[in-house]
SERO-448768 format. One record per residue (C-alpha): residue number from 1; x, z, y. Coordinates in steps of 0.001 Angstrom, whole numbers, plus 500000, padded with zeros to 6 digits. Layout:
% SERO-448768
NUM,X,Z,Y .
...
This chain:
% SERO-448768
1,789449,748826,927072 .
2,791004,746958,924063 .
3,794629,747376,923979 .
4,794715,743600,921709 .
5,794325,740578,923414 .
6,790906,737960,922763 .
7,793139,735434,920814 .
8,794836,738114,918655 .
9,791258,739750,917993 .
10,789946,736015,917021 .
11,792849,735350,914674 .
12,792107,738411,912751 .
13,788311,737877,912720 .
14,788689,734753,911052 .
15,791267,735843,908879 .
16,788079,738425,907698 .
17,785382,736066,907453 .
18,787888,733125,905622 .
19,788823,735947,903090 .
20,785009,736823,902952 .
21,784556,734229,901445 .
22,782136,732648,904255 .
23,781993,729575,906269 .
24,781764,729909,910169 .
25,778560,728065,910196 .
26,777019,730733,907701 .
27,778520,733878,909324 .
28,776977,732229,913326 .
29,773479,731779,911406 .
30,773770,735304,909911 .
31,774181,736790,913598 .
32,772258,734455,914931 .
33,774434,732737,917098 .
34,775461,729402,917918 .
35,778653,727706,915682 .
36,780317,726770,918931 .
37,779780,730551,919789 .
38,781725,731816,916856 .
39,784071,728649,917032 .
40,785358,729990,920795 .
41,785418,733430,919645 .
42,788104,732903,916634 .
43,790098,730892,918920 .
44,790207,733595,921631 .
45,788376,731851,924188 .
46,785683,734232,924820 .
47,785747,737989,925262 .
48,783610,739983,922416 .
49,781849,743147,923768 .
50,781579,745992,921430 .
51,778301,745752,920460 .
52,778761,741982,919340 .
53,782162,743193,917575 .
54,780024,745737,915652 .
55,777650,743173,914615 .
56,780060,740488,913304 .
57,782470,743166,911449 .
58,779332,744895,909568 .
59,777987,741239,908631 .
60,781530,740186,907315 .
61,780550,743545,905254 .
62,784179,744048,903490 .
63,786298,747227,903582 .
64,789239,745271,905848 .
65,786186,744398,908334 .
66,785410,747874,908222 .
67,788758,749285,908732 .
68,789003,746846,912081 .
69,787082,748960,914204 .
70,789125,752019,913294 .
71,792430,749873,913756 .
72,791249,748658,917422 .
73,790696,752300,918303 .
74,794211,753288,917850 .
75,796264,754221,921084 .
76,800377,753590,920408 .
77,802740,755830,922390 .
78,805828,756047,920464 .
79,806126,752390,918153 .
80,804823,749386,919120 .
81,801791,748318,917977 .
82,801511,745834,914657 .
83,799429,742958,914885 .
84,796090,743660,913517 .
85,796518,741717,910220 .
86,799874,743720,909542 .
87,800106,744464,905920 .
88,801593,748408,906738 .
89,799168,749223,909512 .
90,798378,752100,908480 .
91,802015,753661,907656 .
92,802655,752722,910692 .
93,800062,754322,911930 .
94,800925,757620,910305 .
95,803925,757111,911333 .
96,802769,757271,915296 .
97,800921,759878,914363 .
98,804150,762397,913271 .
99,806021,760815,916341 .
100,803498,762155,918434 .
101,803360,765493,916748 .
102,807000,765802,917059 .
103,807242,765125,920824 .
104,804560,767799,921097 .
105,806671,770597,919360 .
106,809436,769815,921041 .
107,807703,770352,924402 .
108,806772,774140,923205 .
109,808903,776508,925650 .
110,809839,778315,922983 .
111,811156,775626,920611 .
112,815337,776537,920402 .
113,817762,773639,921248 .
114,818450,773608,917780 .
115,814943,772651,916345 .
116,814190,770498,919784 .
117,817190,768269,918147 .
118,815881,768125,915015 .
119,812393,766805,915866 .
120,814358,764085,918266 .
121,816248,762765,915123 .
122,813341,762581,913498 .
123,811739,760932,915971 .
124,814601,758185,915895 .
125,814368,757917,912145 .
126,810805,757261,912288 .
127,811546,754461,914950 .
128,814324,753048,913228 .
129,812423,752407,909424 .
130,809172,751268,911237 .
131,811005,748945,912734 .
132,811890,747793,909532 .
133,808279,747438,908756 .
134,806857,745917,911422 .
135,809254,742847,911443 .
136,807420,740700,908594 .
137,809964,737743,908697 .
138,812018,737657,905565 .
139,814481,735134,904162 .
140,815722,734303,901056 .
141,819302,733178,900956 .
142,820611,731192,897709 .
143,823920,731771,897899 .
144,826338,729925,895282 .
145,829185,727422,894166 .
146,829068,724053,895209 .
147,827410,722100,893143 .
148,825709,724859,891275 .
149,822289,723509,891113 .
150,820734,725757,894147 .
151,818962,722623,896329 .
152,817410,721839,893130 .
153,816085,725300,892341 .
154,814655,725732,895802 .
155,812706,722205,895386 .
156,811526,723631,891978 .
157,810396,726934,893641 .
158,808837,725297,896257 .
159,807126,721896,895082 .
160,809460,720182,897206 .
161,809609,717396,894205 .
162,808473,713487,894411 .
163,808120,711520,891110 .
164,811755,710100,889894 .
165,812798,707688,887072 .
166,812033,708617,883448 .
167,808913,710907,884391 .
168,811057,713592,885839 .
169,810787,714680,889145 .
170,813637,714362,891978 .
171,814339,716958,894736 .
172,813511,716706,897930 .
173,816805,717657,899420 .
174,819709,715852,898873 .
175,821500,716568,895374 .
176,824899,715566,893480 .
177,828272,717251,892310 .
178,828623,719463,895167 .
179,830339,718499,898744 .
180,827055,716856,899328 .
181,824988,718571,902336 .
182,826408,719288,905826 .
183,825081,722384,906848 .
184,822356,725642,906136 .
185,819352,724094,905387 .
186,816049,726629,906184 .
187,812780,725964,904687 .
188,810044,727570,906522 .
189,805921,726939,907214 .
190,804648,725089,910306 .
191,801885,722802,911280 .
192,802774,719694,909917 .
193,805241,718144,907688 .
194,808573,717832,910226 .
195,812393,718311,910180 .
196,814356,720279,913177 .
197,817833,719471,913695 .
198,820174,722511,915628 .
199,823090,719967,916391 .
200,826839,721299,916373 .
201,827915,721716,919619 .
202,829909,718429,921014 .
203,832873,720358,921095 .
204,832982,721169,917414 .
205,832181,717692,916555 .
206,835207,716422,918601 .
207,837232,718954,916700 .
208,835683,717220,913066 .
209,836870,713695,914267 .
210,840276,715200,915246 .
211,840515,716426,911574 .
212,839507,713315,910481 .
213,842226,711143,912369 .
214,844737,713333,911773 .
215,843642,712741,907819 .
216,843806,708986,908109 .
217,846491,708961,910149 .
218,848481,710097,907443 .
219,850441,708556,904792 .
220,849871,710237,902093 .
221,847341,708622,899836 .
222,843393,709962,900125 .
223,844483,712135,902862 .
224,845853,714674,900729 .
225,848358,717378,903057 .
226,851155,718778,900934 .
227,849329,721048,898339 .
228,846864,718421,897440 .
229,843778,719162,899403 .
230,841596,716938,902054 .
231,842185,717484,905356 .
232,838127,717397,906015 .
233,835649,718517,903823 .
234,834154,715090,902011 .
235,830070,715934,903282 .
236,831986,715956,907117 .
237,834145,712496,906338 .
238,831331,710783,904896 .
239,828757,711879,907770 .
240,831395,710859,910687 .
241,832415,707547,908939 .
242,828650,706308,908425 .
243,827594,707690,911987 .
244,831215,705454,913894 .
245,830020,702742,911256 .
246,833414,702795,909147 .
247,832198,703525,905567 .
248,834689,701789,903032 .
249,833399,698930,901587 .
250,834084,697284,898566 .
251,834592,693643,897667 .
252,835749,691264,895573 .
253,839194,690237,895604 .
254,841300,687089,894625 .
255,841228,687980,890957 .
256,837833,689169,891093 .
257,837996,692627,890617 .
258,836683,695078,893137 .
259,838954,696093,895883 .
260,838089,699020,898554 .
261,838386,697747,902283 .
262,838583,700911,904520 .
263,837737,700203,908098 .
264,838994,703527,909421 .
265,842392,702235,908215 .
266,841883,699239,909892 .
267,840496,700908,912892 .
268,844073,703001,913132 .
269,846072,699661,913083 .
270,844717,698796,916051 .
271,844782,702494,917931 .
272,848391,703858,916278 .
273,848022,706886,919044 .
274,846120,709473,917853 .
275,844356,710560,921008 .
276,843425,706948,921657 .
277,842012,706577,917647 .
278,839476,709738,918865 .
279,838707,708299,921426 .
280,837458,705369,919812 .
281,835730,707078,916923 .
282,834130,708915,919073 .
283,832138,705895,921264 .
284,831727,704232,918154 .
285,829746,707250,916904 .
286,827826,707427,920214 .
287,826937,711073,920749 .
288,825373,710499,924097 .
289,822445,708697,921780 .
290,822090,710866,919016 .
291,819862,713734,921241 .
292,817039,714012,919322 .
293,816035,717320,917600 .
294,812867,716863,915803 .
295,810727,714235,913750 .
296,807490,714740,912335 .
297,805366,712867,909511 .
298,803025,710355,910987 .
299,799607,709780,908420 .
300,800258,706066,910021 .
301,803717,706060,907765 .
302,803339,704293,904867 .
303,805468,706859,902768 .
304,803771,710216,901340 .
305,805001,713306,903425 .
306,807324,714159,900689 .
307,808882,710597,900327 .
308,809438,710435,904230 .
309,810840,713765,904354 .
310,813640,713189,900986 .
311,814418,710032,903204 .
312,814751,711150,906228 .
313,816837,714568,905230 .
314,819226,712316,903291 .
315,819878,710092,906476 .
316,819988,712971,908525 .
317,822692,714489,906295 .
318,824612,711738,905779 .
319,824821,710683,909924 .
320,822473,707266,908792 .
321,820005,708349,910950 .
322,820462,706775,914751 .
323,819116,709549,916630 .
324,820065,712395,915085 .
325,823954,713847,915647 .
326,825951,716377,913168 .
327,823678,719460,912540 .
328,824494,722683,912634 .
329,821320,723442,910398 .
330,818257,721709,909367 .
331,814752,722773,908994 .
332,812200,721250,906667 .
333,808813,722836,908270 .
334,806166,722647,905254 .
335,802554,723771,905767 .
336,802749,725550,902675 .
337,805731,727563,901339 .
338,806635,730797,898561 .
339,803198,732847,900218 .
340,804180,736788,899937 .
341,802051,738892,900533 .
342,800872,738170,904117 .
343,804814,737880,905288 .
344,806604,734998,907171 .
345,809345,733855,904215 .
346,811357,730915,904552 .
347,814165,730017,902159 .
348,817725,729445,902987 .
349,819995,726761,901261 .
350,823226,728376,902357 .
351,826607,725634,902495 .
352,827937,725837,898708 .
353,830936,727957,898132 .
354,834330,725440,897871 .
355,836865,727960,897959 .
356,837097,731879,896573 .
357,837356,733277,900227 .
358,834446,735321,901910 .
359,832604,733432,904839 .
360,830974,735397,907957 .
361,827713,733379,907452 .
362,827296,734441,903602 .
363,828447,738341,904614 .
364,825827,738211,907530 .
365,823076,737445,905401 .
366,824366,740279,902177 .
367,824183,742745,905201 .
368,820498,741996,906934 .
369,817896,744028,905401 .
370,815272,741305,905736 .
371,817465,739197,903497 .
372,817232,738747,899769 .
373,820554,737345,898878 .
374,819611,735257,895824 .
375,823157,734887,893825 .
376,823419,731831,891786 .
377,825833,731425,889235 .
378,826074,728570,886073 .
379,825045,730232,882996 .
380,828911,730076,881500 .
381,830981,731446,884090 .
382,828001,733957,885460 .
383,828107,736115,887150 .
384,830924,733456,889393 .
385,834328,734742,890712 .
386,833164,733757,894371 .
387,829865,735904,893813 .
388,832090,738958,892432 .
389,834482,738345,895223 .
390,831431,738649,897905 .
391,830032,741891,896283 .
392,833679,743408,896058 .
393,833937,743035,899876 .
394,830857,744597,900378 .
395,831215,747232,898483 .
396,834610,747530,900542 .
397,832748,748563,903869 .
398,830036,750142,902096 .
399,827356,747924,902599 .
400,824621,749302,900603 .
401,822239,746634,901405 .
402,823088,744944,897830 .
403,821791,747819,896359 .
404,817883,746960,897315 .
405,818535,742908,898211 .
406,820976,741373,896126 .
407,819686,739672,893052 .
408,821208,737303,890081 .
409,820180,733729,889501 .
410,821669,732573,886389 .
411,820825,728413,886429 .
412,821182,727537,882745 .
413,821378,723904,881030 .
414,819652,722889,878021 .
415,821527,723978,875228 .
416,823427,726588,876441 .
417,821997,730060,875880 .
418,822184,728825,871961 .
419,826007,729036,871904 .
420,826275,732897,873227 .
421,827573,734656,870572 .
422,826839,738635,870204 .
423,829366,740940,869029 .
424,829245,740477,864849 .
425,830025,736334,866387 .
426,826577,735193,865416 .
427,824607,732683,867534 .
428,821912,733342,869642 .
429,818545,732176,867409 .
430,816475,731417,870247 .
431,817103,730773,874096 .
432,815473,734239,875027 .
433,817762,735644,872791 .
434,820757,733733,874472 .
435,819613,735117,877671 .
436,819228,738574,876613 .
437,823170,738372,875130 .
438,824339,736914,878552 .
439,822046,739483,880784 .
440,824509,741962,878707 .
441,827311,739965,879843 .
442,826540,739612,883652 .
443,825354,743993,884008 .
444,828641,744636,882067 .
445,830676,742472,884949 .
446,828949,744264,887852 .
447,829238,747440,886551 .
448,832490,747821,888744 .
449,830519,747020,891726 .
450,827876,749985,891122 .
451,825091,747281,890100 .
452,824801,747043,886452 .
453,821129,747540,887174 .
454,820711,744367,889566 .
455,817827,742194,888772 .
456,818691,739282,886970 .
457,816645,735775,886509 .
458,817319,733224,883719 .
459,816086,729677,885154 .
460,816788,725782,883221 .
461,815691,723300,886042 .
462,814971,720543,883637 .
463,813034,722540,880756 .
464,811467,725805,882676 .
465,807890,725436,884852 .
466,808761,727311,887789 .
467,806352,730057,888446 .
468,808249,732657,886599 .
469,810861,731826,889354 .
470,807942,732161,891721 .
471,807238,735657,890670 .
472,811062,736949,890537 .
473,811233,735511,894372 .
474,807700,736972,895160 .
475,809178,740275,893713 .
476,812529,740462,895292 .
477,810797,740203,899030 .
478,808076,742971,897894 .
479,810992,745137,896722 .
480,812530,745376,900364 .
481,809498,746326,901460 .
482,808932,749009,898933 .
483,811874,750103,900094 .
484,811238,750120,903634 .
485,808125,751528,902702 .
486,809451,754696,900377 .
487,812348,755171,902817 .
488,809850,755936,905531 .
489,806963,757693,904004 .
490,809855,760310,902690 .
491,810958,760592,906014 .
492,807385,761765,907153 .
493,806649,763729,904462 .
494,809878,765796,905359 .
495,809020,765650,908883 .
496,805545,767307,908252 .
497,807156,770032,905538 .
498,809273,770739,908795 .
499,806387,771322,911117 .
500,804241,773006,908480 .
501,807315,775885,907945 .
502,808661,775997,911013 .
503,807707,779797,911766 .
504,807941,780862,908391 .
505,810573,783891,908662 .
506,812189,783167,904963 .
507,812443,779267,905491 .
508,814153,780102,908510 .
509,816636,782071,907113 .
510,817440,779977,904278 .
511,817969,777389,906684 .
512,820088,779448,908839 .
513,822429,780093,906231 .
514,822454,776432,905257 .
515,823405,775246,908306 .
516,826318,778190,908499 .
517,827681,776358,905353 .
518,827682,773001,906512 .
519,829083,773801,910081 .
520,831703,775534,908145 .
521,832312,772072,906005 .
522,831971,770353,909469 .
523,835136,772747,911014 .
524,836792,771858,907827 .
525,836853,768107,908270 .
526,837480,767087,912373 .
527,839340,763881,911704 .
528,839290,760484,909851 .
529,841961,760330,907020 .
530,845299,758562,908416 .
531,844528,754932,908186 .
532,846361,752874,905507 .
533,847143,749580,905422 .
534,846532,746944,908153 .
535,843692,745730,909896 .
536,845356,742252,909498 .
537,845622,742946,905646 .
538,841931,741672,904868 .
539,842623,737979,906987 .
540,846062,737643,905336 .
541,844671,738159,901421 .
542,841835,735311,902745 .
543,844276,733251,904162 .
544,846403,733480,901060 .
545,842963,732743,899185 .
546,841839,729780,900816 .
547,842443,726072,900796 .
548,845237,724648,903270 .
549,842690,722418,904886 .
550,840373,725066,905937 .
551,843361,727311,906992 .
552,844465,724146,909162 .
553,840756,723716,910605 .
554,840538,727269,911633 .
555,844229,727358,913319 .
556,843184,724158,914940 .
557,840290,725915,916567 .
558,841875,729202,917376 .
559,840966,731099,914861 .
560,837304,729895,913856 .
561,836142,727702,911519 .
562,833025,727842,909213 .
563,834923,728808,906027 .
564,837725,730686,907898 .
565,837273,732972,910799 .
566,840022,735398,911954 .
567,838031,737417,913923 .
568,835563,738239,911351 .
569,838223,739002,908743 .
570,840149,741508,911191 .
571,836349,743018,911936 .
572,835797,742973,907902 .
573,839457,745174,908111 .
574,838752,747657,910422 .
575,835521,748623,908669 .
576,837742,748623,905345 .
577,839895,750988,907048 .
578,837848,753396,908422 .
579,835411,753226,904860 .
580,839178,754510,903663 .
581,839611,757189,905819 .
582,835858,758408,905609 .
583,834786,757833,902490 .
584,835571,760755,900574 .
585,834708,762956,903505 .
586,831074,761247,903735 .
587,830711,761855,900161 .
588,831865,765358,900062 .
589,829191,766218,902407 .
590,826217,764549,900485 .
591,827467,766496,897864 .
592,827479,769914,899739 .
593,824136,768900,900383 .
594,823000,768263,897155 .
595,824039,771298,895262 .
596,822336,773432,898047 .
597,819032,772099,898004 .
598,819520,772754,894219 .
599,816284,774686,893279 .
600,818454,777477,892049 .
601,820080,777629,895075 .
602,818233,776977,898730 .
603,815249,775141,898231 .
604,813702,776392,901159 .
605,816230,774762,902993 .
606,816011,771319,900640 .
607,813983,769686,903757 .
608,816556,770609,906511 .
609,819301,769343,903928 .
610,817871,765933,903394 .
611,817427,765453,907401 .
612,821349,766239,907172 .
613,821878,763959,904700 .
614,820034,761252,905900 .
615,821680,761713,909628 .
616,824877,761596,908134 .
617,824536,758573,906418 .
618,822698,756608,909396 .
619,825436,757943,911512 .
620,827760,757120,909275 .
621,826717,753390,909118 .
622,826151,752929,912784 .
623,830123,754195,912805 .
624,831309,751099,910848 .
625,829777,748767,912621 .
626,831163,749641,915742 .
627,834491,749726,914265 .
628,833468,746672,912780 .
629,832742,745488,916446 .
630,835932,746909,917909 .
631,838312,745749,915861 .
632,836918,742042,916297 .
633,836646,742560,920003 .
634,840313,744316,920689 .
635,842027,741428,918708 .
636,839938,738326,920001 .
637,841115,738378,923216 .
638,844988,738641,922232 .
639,843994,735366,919838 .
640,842436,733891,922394 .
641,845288,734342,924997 .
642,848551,732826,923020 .
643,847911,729346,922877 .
644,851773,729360,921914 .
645,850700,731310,918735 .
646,848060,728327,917365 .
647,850749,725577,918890 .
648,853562,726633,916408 .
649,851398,727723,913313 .
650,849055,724515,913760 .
651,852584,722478,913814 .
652,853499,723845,910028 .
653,850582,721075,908664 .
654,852685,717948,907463 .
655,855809,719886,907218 .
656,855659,719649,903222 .
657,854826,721618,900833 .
658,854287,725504,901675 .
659,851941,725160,904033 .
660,850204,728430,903505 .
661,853177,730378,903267 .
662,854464,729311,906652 .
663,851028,729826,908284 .
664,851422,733536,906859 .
665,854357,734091,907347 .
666,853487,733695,911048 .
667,850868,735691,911137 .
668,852524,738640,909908 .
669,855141,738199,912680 .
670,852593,738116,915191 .
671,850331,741181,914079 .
672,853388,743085,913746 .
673,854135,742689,917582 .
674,854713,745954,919397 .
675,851225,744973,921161 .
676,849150,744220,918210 .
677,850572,747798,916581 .
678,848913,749297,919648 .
679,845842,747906,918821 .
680,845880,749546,915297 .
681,846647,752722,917664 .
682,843553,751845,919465 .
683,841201,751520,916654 .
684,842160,755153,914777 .
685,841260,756771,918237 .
686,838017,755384,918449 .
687,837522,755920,914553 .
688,838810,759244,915307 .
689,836027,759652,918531 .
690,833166,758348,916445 .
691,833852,760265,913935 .
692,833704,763359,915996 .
693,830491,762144,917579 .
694,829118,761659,914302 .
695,829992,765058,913330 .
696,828498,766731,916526 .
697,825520,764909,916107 .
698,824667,766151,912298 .
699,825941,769842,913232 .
700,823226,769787,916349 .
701,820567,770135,914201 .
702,821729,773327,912525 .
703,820855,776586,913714 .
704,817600,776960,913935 .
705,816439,780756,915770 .
């Protein structure tokens, strides 16, 4: 009986004959059968027996046909089983195959605990990289400066273009100076040509329109606080004013020069109480209306998909659009995207950065493995101080994910490669020659950051046809899968070096006395290093970093706002921390196990040695993040539970200038509370428990009879 379902079976046979080359009509006349036949077959509405399988597979007559009836045989005990168009099926399948072996050595009698535990961390190793693999969705993330150029790249990338003034051609998504769209915008393929709206949560939006009362409510001009900044982010104004209908407007005046007539001003004249002024904005903006989610292209529309889509984003973005509420993120759905390779890509237009600080969303997406973090930076101040700033902090908790999916965008204008100078102070001759001067420039700056060898991509919007930016986005996504890939064909081939020796009297030996030296390390090193610093240390620098409005929105909302979360800073510190205290340890042990699997010193025991090294570095990883996750969780509930706390530090805005400086200086007096310090207290002992976990779990695979 066929483990695959009749619908999954008819996708893939389709996918066969379509890549064939062949029509359905000729394939049903080639087994004789009827087109209507066939038709129900590739749509999964009719079971296939095996001889009829047989027959359409060797008429299809290509090696992937072929290969089907071999795939379909397969029985999955240990991984799930990949759909039957998955690019990796058969590393997966070898990799079920060395799972199974290793469950069946470990049920020998005579297998010693020792060895039992190594074959069981293999066995989770193997899980844990094909996971990897069989998850084919991938994003790209363009992750920038505000008003960097990045919705215009992706448009470029993608054809997302419609024919503009003076024959050049005009995004899709909204574009200007920065400040312009409201939220993440994904890019992804569907069926049709549609936008899907995730609205922010009523809540948040009541929060916005306090923000933006409080900013018109006072009397300084433009709604400037006291160090010069807006009290809501212009994208946010703009969208609440045009969805409450009080856009400014300008007229004429008396002496016939223009003269801007705010309504929102007006609208406060006649509500002077704040609470009564949200109130109003809010019916006026008529939330219980706006609860639709989705629109799709009609071929009855008189626009092109493309028009209708550039039109309806924009009033979407801007809160023009009647239905429609703030979003929280926006999906164009394109029938055809950036194809890779048989994968599910869509591209991400993160929120540009305004301010040097480091946002959760951004240090989510540098830390998924299915992301390729695409950074952008102008071609003059490349690689950015926000982008360096981002790859510090990861390279603060040791997130090595940069390593494999961080890449450089540098968006150049016309002009500009031909003023880099090289050393002697000549110009560049030629742009390619300007690029390969600044390439210099930007692998010199990360060098600091362990990434001088980061892949870097020179791209000029107006002059450059974009398939070469095709083919460096293509190539990013296939290197995380190489690297998935190579990560877990190295695992098996160590797995199957340790099956093939394990009875071989020398090997064991050698291993033997391997393990004697790195249990001996092990005794040497039973605790974290003392931690230094504060936890708090990382959210006061960001604090300090940041502009007052965004400080005010996040003490306004307890701690979290989109450019400004507390309790992702404080998780960001405790990782910090405990990378500190572990760090050199972690790193004197991968170099322990380096020099003895030295061929002049143990290679017998190299294979044992790189399971170590591996386990300590998986271990090691899943240790920060749940310090990451415990230091977020002990102090959220403390933040959430002294309202009294966000009253007093939310009543420093309007109290003149040195605004930031009051809001810090009450933080530090509150995080150096007698109960916060016992949180700190809390944190080293479960640093100091993981840590010996981790270390009983790497020294449980030494020993070996």
């Amino acid at each position: 009986m066929r483990e695959v379902s009749d619908v999954q079976l008819g996708h893939r046979l389709a996918q066969l004959r379509e890549r064939s080359g062949m029509r359905q009509a000729e394939l049903a006349r080639k087994v004789t059968w009827s087109p209507a036949v066939l038709s129900r077959i590739e749509a999964g509405e009719r079971t296939l027996s095996d001889d009829e399988l047989t027959t359409l597979l060797k008429t299809i007559g290509t090696d992937e046909a072929a290969d089907l009836a071999a795939v379909l045989d397969r029985t999955w005990r240990h991984l799930p089983r990949p759909t039957l168009d998955h690019p990796d099926q058969h590393l997966l399948w070898r990799a079920e195959q060395m799972a199974t072996a290793l469950e069946d050595a470990g049920n020998a009698p005579e297998a010693p605990a020792a060895f039992q535990t190594r074959l069981d961390e293999y066995v989770k190793e193997i899980s844990r990289l094909a996971a990897l693999l069989l998850r084919r969705e991938h994003q790209i993330a363009f992750i920038g400066s505000i008003g960097i150029g990045k919705s215009t790249v992706i448009c470029r990338a993608t054809d997302l273009e419609i024919a503009g003034p003076h024959g050049r051609s005009v995004p899709v998504l909204e574009t200007g100076g920065g400040g312009v769209t409201l939220c993440e915008v994904h890019l992804s393929r569907g069926p049709g040509h549609g936008i899907v709206v995730e609205p922010r949560p009523h809540d948040d939006i009541r929060s916005d329109v306090e923000d933006f009362v409080d900013q018109i409510l006072q009397s300084r001009p433009a709604g400037a606080d006291e160090d010069g900044t807006p009290a809501v982010p212009r994208e946010i104004e703009r969208a609440i004013r045009n969805m409450a209908g009080l856009a400014p407007k300008r007229v004429k005046g008396a002496d016939g020069k223009p003269v801007r007539i705010d309504p929102a001003k007006e609208l406060a004249a006649e509500f002077p109480e704040r609470r009564d002024l949200v109130v109003e904005v809010l019916t006026r903006m008529g939330l219980h209306r706006r609860d639709r989610r989705d629109e799709w292209h009609s071929p009855t529309l008189s626009a092109t998909t493309f028009e209708w889509m550039k039109s309806t984003f924009e009033q979407i973005n801007n809160g023009r659009h009647p239905d429609f509420a703030l979003p929280a993120r926006i999906d164009l759905i394109v029938p055809d995207l950036l194809e890779v390779d048989d994968l599910d890509v869509r591209l991400i237009d993160t929120r540009g950065i305004d301010q040097p600080s480091a946002r959760a969303d951004l240090e989510a997406l540098l830390e998924d493995p299915h992301a390729v973090s695409i950074l952008c930076s102008g071609f003059n101040d490349a690689p950015s101080q926000s982008i360096q700033h981002l790859l510090r902090r990861a390279r603060d908790i040791n997130n090595t994910q940069i390593d494999s999916n961080a890449s450089v965008l540098v968006l150049a204008r016309p002009d500009e490669a031909l003023a880099v100078k090289d050393e002697a102070g000549s110009r560049a001759e030629t742009t390619e020659e300007g690029y390969e001067l600044k390439d210099e420039q930007v692998r010199n700056a990360f060098t600091p950051y362990r990434l001088s060898g980061i892949s870097t991509f020179f791209f000029n919007a107006l002059e450059d046809e974009p398939e070469g930016l095709r083919t460096f986005l293509r190539e990013r996504v296939t290197q995380t899968r190489d690297e998935f890939q190579r990560q877990l064909d190295d695992v098996l081939g160590r797995a199957e070096f340790m099956l093939e020796n394990a009875e071989q009297e020398q090997v064991q030996a050698v291993q033997r006395e391997a393990g004697r030296l790195l249990a001996t390390w092990i005794k040497q090193h039973p605790t974290p290093a003392p931690l230094s610093g504060h936890v708090h240390d990382a959210l006061l620098n960001e604090i300090e970093r940041a502009h007052a409005a965004s400080v005010n929105a996040a003490v306004r909302r307890e701690g979290e706002w989109r450019s400004l979360s507390y309790t992702h800073q404080l998780g960001h510190g405790a990782r910090k921390a405990a990378v500190v205290a572990l760090q050199d340890s972690v790193t004197g042990f991968t170099d322990l196990c380096r020099t003895l699997s030295d061929p002049d010193s143990m290679p017998e025991a190299s294979e044992l040695l790189s399971q170590a090294q591996q386990l300590m570095s998986t271990a090691y990883d899943e240790l920060l993040r749940k310090v990451q996750l415990t230091g977020l969780t002990l102090y959220r509930d403390q933040l959430r539970e002294d309202p009294e706390f966000w009253n007093n530090s939310a009543g420093e805005w309007g109290q003149g200038p040195g605004y930031i400086n009051r809001v810090l200086r009450r933080n530090r007096e509150w995080f150096q509370q007698p109960q916060r310090r016992d949180l700190e207290d809390q944190l080293a002992a479960v640093l100091e428990r993981e840590w010996r976990t981790v270390l009983e779990r790497v020294e449980a695979i030494f020993g070996q009879a």
